[in-house]
mmCIF file of the N, C-alpha and C atoms, coordinates in Angstrom:
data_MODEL
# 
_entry.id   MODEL 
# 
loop_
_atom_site.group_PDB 
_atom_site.id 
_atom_site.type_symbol 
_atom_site.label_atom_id 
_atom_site.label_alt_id 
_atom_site.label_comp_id 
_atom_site.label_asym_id 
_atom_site.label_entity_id 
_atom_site.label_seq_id 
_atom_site.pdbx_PDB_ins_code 
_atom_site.Cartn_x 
_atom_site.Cartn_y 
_atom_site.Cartn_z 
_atom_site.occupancy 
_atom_site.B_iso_or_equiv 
_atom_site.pdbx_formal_charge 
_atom_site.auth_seq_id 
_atom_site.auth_comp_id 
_atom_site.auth_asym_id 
_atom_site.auth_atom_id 
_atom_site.pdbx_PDB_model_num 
ATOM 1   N N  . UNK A 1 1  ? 44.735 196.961 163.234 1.00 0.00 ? 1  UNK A N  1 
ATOM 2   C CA . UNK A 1 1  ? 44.391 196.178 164.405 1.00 0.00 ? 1  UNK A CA 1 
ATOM 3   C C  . UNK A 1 1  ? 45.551 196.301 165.393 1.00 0.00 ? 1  UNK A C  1 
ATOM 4   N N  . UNK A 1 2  ? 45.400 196.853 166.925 1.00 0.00 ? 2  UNK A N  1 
ATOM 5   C CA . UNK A 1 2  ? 46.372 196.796 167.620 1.00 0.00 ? 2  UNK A CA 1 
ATOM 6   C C  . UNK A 1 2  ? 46.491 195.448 168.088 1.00 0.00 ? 2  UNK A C  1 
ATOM 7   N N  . UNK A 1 3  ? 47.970 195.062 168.999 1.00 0.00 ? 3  UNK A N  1 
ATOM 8   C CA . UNK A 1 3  ? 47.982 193.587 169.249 1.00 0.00 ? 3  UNK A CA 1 
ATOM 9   C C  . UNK A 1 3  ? 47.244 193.512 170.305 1.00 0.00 ? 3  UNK A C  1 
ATOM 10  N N  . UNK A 1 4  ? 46.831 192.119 170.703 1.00 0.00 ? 4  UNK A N  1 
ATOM 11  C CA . UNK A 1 4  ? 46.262 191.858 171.537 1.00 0.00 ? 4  UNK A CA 1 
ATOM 12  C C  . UNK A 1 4  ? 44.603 192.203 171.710 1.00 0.00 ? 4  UNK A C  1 
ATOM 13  N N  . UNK A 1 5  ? 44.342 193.289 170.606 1.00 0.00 ? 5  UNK A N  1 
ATOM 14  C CA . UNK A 1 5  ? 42.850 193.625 170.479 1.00 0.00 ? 5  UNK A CA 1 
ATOM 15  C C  . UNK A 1 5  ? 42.132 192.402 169.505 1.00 0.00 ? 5  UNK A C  1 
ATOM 16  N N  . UNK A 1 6  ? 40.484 192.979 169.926 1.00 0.00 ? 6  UNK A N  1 
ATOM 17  C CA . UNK A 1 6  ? 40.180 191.924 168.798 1.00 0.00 ? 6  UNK A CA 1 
ATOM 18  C C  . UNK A 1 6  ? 39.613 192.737 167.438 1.00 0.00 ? 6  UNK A C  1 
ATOM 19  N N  . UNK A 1 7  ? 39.559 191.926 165.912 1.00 0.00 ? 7  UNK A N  1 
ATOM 20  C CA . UNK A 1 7  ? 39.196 193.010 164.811 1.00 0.00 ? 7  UNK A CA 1 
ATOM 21  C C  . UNK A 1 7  ? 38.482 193.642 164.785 1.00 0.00 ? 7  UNK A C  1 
ATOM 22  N N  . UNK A 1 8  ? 38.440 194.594 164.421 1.00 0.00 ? 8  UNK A N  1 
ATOM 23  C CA . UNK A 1 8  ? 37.280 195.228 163.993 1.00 0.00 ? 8  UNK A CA 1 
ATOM 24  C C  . UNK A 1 8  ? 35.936 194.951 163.248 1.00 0.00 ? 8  UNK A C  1 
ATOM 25  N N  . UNK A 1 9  ? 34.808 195.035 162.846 1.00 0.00 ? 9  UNK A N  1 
ATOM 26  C CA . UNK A 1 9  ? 33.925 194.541 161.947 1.00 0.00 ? 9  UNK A CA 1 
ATOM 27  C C  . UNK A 1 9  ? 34.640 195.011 160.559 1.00 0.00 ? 9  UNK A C  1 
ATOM 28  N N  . UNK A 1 10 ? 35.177 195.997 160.472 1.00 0.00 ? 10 UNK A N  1 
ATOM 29  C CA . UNK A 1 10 ? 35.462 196.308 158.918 1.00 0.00 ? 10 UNK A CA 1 
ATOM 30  C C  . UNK A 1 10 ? 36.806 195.945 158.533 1.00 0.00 ? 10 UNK A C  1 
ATOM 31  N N  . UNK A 1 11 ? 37.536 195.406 159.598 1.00 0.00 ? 11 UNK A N  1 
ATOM 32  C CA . UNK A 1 11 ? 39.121 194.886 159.828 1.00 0.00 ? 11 UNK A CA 1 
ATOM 33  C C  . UNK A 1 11 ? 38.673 193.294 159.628 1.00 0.00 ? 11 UNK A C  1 
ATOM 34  N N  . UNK A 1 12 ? 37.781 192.469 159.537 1.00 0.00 ? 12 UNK A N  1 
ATOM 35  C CA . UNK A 1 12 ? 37.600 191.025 159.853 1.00 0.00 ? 12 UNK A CA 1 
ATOM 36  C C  . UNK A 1 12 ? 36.521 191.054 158.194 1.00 0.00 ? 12 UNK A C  1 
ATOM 37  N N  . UNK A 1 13 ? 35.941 191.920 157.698 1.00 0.00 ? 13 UNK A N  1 
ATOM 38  C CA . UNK A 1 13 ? 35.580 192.018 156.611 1.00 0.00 ? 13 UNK A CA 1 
ATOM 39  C C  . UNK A 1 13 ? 36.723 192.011 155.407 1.00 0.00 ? 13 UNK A C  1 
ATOM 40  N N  . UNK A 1 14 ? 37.492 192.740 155.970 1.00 0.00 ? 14 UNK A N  1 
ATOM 41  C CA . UNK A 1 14 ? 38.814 192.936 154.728 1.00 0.00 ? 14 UNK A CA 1 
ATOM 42  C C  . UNK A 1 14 ? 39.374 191.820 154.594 1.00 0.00 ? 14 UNK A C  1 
ATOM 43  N N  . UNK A 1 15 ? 39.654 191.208 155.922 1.00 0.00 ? 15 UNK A N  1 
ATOM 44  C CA . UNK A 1 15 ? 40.715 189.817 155.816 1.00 0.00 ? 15 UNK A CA 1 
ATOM 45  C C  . UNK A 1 15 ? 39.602 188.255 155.055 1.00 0.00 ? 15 UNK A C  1 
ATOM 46  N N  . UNK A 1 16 ? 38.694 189.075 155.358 1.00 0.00 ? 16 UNK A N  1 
ATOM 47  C CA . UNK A 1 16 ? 37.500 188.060 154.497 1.00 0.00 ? 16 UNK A CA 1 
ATOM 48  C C  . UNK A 1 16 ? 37.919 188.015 153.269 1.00 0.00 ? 16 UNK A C  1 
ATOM 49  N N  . UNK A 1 17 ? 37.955 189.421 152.704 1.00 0.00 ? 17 UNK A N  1 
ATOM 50  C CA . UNK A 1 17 ? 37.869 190.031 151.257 1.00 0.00 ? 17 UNK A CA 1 
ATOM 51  C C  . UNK A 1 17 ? 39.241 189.188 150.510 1.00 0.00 ? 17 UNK A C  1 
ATOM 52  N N  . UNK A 1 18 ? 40.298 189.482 151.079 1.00 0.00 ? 18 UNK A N  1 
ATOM 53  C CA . UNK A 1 18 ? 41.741 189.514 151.120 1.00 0.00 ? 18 UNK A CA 1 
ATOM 54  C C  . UNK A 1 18 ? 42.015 187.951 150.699 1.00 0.00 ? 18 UNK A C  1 
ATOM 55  N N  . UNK A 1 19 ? 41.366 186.779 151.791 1.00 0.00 ? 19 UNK A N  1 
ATOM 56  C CA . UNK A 1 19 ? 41.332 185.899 151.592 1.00 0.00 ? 19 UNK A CA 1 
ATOM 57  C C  . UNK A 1 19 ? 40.834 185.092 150.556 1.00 0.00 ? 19 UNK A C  1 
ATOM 58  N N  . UNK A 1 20 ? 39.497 185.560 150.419 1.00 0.00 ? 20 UNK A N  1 
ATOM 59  C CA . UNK A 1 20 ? 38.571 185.297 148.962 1.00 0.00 ? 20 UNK A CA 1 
ATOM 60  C C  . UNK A 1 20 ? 39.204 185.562 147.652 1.00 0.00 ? 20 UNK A C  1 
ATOM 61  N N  . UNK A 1 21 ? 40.023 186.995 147.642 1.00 0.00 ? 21 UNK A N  1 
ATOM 62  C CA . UNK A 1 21 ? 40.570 187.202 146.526 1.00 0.00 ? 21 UNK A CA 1 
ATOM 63  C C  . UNK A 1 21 ? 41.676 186.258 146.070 1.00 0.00 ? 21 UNK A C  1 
ATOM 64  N N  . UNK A 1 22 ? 42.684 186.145 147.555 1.00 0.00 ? 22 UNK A N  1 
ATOM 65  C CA . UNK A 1 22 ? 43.800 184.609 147.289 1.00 0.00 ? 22 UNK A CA 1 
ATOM 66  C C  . UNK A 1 22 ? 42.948 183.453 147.101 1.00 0.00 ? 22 UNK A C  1 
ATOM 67  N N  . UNK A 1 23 ? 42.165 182.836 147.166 1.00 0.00 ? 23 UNK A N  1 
ATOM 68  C CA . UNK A 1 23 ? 41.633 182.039 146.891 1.00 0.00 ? 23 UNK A CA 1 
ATOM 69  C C  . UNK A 1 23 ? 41.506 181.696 145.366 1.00 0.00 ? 23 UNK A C  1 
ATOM 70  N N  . UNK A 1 24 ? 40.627 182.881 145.068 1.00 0.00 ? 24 UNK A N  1 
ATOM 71  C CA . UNK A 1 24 ? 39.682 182.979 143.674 1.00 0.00 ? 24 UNK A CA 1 
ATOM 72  C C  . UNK A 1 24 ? 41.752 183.387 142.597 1.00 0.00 ? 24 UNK A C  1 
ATOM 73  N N  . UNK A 1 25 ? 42.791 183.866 142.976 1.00 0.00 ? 25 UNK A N  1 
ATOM 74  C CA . UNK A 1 25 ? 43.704 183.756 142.111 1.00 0.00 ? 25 UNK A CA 1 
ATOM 75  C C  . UNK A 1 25 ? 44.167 182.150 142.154 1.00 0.00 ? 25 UNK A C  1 
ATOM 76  N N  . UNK A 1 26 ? 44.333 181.216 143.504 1.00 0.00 ? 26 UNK A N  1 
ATOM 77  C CA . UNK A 1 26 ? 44.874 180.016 142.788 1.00 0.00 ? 26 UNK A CA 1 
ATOM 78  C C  . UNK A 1 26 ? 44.056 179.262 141.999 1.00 0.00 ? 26 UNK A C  1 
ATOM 79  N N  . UNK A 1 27 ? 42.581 179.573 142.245 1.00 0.00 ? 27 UNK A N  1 
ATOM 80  C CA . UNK A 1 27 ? 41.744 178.848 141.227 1.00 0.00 ? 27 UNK A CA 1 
ATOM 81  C C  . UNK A 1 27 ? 42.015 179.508 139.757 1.00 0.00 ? 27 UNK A C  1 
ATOM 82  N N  . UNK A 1 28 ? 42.434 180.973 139.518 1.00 0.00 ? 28 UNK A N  1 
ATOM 83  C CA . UNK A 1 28 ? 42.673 180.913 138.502 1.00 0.00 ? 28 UNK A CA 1 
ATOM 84  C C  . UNK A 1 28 ? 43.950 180.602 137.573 1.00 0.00 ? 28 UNK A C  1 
ATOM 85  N N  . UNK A 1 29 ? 45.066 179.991 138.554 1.00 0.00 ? 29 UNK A N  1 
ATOM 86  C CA . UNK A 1 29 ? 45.676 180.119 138.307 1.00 0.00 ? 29 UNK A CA 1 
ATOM 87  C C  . UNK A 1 29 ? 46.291 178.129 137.574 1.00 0.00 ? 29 UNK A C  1 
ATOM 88  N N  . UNK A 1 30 ? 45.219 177.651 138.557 1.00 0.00 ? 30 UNK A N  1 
ATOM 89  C CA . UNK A 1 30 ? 44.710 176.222 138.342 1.00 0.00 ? 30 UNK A CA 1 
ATOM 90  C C  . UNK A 1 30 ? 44.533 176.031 136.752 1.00 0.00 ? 30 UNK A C  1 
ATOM 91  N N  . UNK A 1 31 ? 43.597 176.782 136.702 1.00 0.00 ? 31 UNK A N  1 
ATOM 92  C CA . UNK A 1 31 ? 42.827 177.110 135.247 1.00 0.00 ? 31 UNK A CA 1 
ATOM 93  C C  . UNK A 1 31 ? 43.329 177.675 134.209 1.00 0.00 ? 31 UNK A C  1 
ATOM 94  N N  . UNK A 1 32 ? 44.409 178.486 134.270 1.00 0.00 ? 32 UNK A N  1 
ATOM 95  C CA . UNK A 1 32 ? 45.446 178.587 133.115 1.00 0.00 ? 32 UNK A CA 1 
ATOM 96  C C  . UNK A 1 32 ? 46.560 177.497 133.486 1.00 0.00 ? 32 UNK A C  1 
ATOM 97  N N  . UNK A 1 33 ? 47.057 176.824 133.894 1.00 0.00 ? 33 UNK A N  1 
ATOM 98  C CA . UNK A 1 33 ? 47.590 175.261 133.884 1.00 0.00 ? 33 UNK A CA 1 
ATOM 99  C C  . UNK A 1 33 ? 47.367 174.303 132.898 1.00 0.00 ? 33 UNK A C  1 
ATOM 100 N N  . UNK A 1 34 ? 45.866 174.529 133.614 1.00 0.00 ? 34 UNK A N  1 
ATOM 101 C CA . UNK A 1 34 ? 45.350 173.173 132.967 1.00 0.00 ? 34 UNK A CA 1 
ATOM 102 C C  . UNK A 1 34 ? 44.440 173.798 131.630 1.00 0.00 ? 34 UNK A C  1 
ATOM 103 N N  . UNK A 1 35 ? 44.388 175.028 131.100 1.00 0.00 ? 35 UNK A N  1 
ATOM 104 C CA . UNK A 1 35 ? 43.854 175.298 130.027 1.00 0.00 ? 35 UNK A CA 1 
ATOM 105 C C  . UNK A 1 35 ? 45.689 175.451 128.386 1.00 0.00 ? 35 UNK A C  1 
ATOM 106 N N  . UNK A 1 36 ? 46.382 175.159 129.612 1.00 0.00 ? 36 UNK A N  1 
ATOM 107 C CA . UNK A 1 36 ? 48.153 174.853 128.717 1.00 0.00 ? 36 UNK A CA 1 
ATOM 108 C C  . UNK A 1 36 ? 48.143 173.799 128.197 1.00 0.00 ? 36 UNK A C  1 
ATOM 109 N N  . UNK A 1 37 ? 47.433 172.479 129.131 1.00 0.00 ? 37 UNK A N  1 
ATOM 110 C CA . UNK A 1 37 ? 47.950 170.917 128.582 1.00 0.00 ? 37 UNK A CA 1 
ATOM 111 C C  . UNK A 1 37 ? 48.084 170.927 126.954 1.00 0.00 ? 37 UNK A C  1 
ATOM 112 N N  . UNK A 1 38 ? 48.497 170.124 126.870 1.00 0.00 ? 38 UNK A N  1 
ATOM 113 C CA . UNK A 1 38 ? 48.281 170.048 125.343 1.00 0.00 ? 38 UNK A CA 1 
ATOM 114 C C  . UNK A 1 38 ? 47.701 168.634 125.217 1.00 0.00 ? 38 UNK A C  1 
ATOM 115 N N  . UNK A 1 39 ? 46.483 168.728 124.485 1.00 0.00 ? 39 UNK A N  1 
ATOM 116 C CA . UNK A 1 39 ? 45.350 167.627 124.175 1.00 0.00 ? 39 UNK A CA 1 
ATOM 117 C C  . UNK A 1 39 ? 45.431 166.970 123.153 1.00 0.00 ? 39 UNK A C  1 
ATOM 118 N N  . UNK A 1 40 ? 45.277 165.766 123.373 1.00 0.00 ? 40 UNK A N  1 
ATOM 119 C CA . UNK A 1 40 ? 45.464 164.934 121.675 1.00 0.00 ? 40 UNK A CA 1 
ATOM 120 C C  . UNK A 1 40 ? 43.408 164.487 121.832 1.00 0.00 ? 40 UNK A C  1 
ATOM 121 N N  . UNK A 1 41 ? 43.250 164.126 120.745 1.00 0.00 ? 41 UNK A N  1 
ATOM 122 C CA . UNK A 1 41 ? 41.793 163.802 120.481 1.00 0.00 ? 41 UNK A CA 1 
ATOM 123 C C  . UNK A 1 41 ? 42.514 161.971 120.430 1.00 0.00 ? 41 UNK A C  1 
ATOM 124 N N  . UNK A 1 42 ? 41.792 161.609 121.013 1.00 0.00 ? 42 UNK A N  1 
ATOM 125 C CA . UNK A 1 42 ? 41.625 159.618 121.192 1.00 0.00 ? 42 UNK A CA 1 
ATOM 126 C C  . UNK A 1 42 ? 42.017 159.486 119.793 1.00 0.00 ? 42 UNK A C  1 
ATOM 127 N N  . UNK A 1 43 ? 40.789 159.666 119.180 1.00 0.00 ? 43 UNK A N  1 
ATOM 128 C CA . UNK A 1 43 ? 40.915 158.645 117.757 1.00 0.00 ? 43 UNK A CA 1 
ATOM 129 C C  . UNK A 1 43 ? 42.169 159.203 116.791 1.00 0.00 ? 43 UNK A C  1 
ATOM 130 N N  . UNK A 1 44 ? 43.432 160.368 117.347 1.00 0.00 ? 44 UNK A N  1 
ATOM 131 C CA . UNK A 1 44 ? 44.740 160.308 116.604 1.00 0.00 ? 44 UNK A CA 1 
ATOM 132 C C  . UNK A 1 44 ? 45.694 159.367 117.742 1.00 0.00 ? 44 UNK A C  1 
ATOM 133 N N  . UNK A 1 45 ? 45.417 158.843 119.052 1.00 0.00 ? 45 UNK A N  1 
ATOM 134 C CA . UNK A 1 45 ? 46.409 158.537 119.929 1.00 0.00 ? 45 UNK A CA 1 
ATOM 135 C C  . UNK A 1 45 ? 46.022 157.062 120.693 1.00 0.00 ? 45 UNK A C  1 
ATOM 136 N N  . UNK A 1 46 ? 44.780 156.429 119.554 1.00 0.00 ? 46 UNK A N  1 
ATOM 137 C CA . UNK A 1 46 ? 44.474 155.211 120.355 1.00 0.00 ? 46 UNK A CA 1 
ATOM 138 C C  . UNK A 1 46 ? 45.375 154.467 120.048 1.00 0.00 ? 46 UNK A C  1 
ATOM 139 N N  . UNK A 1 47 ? 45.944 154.222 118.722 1.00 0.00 ? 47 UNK A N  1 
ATOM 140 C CA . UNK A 1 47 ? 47.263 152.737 118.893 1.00 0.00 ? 47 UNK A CA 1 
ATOM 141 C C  . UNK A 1 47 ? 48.137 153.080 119.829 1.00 0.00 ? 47 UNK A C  1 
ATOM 142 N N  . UNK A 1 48 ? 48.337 154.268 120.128 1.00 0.00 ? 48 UNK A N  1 
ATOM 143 C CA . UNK A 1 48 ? 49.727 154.494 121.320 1.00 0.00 ? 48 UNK A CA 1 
ATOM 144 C C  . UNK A 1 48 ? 49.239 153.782 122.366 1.00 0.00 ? 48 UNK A C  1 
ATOM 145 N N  . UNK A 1 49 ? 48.018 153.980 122.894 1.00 0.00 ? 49 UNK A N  1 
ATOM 146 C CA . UNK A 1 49 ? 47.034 153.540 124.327 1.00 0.00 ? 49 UNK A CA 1 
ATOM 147 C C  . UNK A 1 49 ? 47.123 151.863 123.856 1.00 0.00 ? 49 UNK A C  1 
ATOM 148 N N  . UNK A 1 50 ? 46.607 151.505 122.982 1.00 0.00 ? 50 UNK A N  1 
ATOM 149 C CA . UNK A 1 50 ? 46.701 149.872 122.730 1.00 0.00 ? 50 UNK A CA 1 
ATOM 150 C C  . UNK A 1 50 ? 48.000 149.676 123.147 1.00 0.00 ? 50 UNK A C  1 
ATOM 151 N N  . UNK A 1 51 ? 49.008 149.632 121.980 1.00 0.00 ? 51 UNK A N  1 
ATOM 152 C CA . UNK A 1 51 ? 50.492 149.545 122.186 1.00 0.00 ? 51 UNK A CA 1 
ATOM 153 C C  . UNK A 1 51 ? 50.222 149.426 123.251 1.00 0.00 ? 51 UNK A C  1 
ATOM 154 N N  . UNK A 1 52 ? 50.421 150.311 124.171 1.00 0.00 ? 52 UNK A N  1 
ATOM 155 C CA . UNK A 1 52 ? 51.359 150.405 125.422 1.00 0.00 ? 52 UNK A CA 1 
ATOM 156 C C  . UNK A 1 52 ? 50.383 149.227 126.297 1.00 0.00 ? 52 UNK A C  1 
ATOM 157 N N  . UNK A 1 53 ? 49.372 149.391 126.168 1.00 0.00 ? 53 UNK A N  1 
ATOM 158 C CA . UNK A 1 53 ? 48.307 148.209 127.253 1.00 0.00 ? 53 UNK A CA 1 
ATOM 159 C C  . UNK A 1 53 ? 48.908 146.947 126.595 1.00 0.00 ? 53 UNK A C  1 
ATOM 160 N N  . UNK A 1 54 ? 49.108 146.554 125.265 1.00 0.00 ? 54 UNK A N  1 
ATOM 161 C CA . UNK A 1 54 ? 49.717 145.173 124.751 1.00 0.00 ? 54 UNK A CA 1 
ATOM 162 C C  . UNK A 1 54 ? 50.635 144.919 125.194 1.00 0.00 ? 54 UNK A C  1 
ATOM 163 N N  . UNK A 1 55 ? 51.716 145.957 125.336 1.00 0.00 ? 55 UNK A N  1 
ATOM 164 C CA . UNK A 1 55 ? 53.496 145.347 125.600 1.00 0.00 ? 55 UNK A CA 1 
ATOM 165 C C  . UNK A 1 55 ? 53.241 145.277 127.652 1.00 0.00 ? 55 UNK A C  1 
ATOM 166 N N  . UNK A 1 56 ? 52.133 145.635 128.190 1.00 0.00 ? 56 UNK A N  1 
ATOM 167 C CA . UNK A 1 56 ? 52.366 145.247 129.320 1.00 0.00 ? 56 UNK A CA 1 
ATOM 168 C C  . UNK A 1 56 ? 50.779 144.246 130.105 1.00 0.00 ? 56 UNK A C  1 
ATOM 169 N N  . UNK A 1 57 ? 50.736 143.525 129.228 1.00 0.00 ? 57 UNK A N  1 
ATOM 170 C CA . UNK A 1 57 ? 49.795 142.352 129.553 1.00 0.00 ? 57 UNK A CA 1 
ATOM 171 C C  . UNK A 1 57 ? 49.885 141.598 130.407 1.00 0.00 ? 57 UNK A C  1 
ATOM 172 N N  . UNK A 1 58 ? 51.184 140.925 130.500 1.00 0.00 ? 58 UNK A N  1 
ATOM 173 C CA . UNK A 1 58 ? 51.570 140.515 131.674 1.00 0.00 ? 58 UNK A CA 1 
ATOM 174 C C  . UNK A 1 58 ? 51.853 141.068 132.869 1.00 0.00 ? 58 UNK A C  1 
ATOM 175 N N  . UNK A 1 59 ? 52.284 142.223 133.414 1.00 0.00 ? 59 UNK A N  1 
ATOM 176 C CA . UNK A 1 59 ? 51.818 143.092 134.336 1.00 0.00 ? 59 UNK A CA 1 
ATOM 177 C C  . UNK A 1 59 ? 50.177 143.510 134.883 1.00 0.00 ? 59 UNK A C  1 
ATOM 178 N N  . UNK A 1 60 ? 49.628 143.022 134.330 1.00 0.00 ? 60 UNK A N  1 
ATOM 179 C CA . UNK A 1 60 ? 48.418 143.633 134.567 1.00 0.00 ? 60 UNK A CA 1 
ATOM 180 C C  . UNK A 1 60 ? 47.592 142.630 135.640 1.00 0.00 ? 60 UNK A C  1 
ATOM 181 N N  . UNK A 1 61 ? 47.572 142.916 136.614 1.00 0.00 ? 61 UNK A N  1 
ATOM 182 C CA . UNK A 1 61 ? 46.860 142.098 137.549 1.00 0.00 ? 61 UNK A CA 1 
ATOM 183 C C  . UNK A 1 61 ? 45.119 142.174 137.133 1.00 0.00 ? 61 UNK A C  1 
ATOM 184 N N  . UNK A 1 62 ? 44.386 143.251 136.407 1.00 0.00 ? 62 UNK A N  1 
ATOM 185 C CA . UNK A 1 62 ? 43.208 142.668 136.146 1.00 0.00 ? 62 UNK A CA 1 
ATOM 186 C C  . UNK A 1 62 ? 42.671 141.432 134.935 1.00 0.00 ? 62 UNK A C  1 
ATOM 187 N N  . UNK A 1 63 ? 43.674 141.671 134.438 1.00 0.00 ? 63 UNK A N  1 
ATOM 188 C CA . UNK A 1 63 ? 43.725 140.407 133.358 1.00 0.00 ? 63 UNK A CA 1 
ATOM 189 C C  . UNK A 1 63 ? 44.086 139.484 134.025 1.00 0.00 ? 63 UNK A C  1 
ATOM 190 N N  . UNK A 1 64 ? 45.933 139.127 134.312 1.00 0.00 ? 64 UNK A N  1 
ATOM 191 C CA . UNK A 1 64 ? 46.154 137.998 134.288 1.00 0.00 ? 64 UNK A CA 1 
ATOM 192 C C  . UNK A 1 64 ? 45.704 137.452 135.643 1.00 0.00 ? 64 UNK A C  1 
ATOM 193 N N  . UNK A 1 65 ? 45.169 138.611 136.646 1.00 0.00 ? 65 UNK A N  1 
ATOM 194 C CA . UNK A 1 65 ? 44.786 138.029 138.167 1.00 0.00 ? 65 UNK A CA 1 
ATOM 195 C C  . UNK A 1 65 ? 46.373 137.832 139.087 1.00 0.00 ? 65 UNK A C  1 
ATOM 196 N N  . UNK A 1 66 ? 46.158 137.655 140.087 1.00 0.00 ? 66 UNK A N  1 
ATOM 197 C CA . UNK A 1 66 ? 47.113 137.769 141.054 1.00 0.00 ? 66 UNK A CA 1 
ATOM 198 C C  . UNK A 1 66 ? 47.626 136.239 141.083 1.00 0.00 ? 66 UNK A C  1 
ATOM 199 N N  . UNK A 1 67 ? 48.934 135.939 141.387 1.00 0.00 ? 67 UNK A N  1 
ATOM 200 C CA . UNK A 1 67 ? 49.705 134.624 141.765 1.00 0.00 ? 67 UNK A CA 1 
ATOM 201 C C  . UNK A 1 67 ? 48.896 133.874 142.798 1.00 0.00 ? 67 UNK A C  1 
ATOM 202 N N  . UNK A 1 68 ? 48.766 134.406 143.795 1.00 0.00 ? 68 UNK A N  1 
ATOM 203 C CA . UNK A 1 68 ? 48.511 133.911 145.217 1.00 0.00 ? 68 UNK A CA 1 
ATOM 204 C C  . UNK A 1 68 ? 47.037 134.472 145.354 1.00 0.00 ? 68 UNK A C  1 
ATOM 205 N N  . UNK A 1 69 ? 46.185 134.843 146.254 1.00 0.00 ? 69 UNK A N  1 
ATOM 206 C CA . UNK A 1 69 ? 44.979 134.947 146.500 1.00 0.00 ? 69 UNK A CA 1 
ATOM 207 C C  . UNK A 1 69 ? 45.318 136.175 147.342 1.00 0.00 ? 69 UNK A C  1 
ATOM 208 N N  . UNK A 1 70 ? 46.495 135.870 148.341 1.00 0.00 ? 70 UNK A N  1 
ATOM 209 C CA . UNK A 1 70 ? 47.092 136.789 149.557 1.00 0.00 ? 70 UNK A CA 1 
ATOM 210 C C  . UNK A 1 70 ? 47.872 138.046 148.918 1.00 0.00 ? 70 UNK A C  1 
ATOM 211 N N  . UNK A 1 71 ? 48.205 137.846 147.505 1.00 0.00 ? 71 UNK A N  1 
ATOM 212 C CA . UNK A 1 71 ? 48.698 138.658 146.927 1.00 0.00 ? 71 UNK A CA 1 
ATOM 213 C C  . UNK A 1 71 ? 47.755 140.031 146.701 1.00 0.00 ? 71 UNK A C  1 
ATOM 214 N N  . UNK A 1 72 ? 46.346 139.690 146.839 1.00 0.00 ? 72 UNK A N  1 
ATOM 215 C CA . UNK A 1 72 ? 45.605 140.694 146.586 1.00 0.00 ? 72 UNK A CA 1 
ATOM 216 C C  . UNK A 1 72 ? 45.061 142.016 147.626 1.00 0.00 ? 72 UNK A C  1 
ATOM 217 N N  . UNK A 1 73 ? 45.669 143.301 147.098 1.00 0.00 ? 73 UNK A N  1 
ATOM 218 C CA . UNK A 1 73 ? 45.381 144.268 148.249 1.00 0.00 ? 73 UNK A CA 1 
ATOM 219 C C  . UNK A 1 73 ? 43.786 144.665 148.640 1.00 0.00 ? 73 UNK A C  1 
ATOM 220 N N  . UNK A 1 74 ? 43.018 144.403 147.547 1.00 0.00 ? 74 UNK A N  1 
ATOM 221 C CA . UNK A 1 74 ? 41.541 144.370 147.887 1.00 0.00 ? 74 UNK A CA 1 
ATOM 222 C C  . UNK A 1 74 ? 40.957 143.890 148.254 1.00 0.00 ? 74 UNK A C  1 
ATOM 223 N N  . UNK A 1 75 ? 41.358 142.217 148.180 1.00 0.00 ? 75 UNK A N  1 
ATOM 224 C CA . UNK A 1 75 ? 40.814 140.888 149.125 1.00 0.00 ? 75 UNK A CA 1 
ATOM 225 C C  . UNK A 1 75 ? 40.458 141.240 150.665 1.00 0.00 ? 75 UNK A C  1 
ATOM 226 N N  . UNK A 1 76 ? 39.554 141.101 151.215 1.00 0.00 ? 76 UNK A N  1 
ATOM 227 C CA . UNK A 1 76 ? 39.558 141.144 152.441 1.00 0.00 ? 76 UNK A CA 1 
ATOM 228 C C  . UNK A 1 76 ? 39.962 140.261 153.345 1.00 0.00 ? 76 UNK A C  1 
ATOM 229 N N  . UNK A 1 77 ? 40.745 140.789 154.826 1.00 0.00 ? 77 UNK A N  1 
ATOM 230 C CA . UNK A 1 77 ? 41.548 139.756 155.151 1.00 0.00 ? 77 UNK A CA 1 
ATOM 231 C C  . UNK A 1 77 ? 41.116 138.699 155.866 1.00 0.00 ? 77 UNK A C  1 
ATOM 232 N N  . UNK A 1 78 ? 39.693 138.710 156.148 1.00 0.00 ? 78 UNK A N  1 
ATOM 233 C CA . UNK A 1 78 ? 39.436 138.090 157.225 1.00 0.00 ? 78 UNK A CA 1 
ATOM 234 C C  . UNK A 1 78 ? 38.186 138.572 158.065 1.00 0.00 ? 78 UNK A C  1 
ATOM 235 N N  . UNK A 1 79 ? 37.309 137.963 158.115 1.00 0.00 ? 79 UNK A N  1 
ATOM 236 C CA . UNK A 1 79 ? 36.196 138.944 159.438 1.00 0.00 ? 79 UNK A CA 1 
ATOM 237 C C  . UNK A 1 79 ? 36.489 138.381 160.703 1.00 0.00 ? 79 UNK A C  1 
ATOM 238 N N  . UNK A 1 80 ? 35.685 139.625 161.583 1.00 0.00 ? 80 UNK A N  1 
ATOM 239 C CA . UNK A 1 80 ? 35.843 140.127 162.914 1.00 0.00 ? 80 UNK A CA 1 
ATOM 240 C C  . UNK A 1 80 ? 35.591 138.572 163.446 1.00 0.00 ? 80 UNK A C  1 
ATOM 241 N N  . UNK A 1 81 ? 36.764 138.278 164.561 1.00 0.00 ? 81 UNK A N  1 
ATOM 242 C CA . UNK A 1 81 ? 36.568 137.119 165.524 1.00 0.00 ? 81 UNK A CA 1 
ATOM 243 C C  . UNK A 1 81 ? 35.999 137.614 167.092 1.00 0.00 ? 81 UNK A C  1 
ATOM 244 N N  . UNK A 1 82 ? 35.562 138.600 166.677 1.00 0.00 ? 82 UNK A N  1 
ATOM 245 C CA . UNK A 1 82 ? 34.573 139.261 168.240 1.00 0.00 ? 82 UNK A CA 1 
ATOM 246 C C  . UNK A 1 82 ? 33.497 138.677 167.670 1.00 0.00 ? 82 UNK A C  1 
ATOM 247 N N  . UNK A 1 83 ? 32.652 139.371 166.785 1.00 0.00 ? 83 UNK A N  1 
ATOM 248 C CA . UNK A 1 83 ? 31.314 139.030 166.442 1.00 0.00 ? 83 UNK A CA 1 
ATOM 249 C C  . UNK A 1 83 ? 31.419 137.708 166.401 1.00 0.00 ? 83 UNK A C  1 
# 
């Protein structure tokens, strides 16, 4: 492609091609990542999951609920004083 020209049909096909191919490598590259994790099956790693949800009970705002009402980021704050 000279500068300032515009592509060619078979010059704007390639950069198609070119692109698709970078594409289709980070997806594969996604996919050997995440085909590395190393997996535990639940029923060898559920007391760890208990444990850890037990020793932080008190942290847990869906259990113990929030202090204040205002404390809550999902609460809504208030409706519209136009309408």
């Amino acid at each position: 492609m000279t500068s300032g020209a515009q592509p060619t049909a078979a010059e704007f096909k390639m950069n198609k091609l070119q692109e698709g191919l970078q594409q289709q490598r980070k997806i594969v590259e996604q996919l050997r990542l995440e085909a590395a994790i190393n997996r535990m099956r639940v029923s060898e790693c559920i007391e760890d999951i208990k444990k850890f949800t037990d020793t932080r009970l008190e942290e847990d705002y869906l259990i113990k609920g929030f202090p204040r009402p205002g404390d809550n980021p999902f609460k809504e704050k208030g409706s519209c004083t136009i309408l």
